[in-house]
C-alpha positions as CSV (number, residue, x, y, z in Angstrom):
1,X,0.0,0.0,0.0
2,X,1.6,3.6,-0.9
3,X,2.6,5.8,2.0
4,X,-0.2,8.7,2.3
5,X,0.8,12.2,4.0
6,X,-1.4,14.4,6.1
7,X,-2.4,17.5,3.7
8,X,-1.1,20.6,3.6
9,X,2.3,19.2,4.8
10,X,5.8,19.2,3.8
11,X,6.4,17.3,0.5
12,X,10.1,16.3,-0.4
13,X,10.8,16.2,-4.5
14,X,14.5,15.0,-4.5
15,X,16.9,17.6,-2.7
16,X,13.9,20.2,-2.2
17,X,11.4,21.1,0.1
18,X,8.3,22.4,-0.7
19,X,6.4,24.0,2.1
20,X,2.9,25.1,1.9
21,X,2.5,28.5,3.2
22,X,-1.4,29.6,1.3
23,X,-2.9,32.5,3.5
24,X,-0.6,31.4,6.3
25,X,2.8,33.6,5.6
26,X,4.8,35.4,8.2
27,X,6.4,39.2,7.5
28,X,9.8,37.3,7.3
29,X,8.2,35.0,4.9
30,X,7.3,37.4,2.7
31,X,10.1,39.6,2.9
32,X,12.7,37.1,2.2
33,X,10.7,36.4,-1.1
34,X,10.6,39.9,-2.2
35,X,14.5,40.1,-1.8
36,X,14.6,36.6,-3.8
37,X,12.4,38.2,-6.5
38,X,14.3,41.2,-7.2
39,X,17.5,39.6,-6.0
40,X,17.3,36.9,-8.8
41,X,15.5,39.4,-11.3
42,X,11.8,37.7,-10.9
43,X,10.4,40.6,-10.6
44,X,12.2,44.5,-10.5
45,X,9.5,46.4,-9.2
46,X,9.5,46.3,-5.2
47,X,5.8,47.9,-4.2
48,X,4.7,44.8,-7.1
49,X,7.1,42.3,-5.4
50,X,5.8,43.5,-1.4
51,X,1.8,43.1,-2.9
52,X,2.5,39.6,-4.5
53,X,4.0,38.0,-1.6
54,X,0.9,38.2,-0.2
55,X,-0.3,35.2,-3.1
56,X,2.0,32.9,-1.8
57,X,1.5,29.1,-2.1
58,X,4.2,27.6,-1.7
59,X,7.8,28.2,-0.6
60,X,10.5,25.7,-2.6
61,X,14.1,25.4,-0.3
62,X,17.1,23.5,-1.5
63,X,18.8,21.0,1.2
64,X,20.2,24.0,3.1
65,X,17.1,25.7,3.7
66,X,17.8,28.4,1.0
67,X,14.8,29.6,-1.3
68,X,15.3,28.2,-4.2
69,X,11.8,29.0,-5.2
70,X,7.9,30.1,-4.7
71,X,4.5,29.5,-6.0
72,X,2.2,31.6,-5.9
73,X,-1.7,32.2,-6.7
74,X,-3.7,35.5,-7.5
75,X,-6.9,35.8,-6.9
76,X,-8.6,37.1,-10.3
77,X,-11.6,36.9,-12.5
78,X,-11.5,34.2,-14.9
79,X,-11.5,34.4,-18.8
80,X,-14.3,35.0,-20.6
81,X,-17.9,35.8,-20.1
82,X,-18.4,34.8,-16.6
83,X,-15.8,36.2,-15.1
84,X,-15.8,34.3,-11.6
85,X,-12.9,34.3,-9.5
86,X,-9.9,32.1,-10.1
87,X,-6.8,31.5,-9.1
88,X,-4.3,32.2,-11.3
89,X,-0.9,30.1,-10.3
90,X,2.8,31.3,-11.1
91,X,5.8,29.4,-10.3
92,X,9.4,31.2,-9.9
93,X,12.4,28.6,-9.5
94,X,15.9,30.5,-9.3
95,X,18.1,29.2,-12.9
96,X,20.5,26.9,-11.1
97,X,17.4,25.1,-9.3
98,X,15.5,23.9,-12.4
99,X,15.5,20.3,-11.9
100,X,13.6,17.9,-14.0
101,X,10.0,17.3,-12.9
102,X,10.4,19.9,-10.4
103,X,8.1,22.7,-11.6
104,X,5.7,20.6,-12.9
105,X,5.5,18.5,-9.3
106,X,4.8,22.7,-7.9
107,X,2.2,23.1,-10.1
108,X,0.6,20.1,-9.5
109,X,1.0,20.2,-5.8
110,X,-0.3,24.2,-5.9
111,X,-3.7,23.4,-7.7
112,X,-4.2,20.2,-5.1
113,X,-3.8,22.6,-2.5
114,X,-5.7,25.4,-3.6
115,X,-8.7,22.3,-4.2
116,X,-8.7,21.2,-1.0
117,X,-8.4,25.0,0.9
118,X,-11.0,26.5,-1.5
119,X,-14.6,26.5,0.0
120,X,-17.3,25.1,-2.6
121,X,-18.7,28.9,-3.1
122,X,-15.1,29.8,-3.9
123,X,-13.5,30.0,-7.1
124,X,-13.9,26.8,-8.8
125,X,-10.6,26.3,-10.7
126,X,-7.3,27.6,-11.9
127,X,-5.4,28.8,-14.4
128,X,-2.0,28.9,-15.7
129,X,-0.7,31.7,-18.5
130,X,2.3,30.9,-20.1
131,X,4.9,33.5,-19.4
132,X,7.9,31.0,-19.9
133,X,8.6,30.7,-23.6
134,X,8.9,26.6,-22.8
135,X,5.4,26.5,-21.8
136,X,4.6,26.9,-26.0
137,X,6.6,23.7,-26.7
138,X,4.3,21.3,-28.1
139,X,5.5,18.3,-25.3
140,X,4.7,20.9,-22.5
141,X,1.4,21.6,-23.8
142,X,1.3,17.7,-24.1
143,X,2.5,16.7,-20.5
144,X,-0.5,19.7,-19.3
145,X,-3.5,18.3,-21.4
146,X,-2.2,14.2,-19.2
147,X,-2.5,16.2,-16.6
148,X,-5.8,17.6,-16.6
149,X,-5.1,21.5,-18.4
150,X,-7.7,22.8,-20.6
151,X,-5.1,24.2,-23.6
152,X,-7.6,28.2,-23.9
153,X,-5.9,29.8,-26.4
154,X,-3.8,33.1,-26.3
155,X,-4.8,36.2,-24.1
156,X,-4.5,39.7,-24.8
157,X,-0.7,39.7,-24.5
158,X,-0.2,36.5,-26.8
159,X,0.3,34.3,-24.2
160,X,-1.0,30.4,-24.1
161,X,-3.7,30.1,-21.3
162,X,-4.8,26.6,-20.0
163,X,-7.8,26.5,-16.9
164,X,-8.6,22.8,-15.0
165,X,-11.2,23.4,-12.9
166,X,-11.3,21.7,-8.8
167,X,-14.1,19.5,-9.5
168,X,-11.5,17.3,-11.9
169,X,-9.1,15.4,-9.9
């Protein structure tokens, strides 16, 4: 029988740590992210950087304990008609921290959590956007439609969309 966690705990991927931190961070939390956003060039914009930490999901460390990473998810109305609230997920891991399988396994892990913490009334899905130019690559687009990802076409900026919505599992 496979080992089962408790939810919303710790999940080890290899060397890294990912540590669930939705609508639970501390100031320190969030300000050692900003500094690792503009530190690594994430984001440049510090008042943008202060305001976003406040959509974290998950913190990614390496085996010393160092951020190596974040996820985050912004409240937002969806695409199209509608427009109900959705999360919208991102996922920062620093350049020398992109391990195989890793940001897929946040993504992944981000949505499941964001399922289980969301009330039924709440927003009923996510979404990704495609701001990494890999994201376009046909086997990326491949590996999210397996997993679930509604491919939505481009938004305003020209960027691929995909939306999987909590009631899939």
């Amino acid at each position: 029988m496979p080992a089962t966690r408790a939810p919303d705990t710790e999940i080890l991927f290899n060397d890294y740590r990912l540590i669930p931190v939705f609508r639970s961070t501390t100031p320190e939390q969030r300000a050692e992210v900003v500094d690792f956003w503009l530190r690594e060039g994430a984001l440049k914009n510090r008042p943008i950087a202060e305001q976003r930490a406040f959509e974290l999901a998950y913190l990614i460390r390496d085996r010393q304990g160092m951020l190596a990473g974040v996820s985050t998810a912004q409240l937002a109305p969806a695409p199209g008609p509608d427009g109900q609230p959705a999360y919208f997920l991102r996922t920062f891991i620093r350049p020398a921290d992109r391990t195989p399988g890793l940001p897929q396994r946040v993504i992944r892990e981000t949505w499941q959590l964001l399922k289980r913490r969301t009330p039924p009334d709440g927003p009923q899905g996510a979404y990704l956007v495609g701001e990494n130019p890999k994201l376009k690559r046909p086997g990326m687009q491949e590996q999210l439609a397996r997993r679930g990802w509604d491919y939505l076409g481009l938004n305003a900026k020209g960027l691929p969309v995909w939306g999987k919505p909590f009631s899939r599992s």
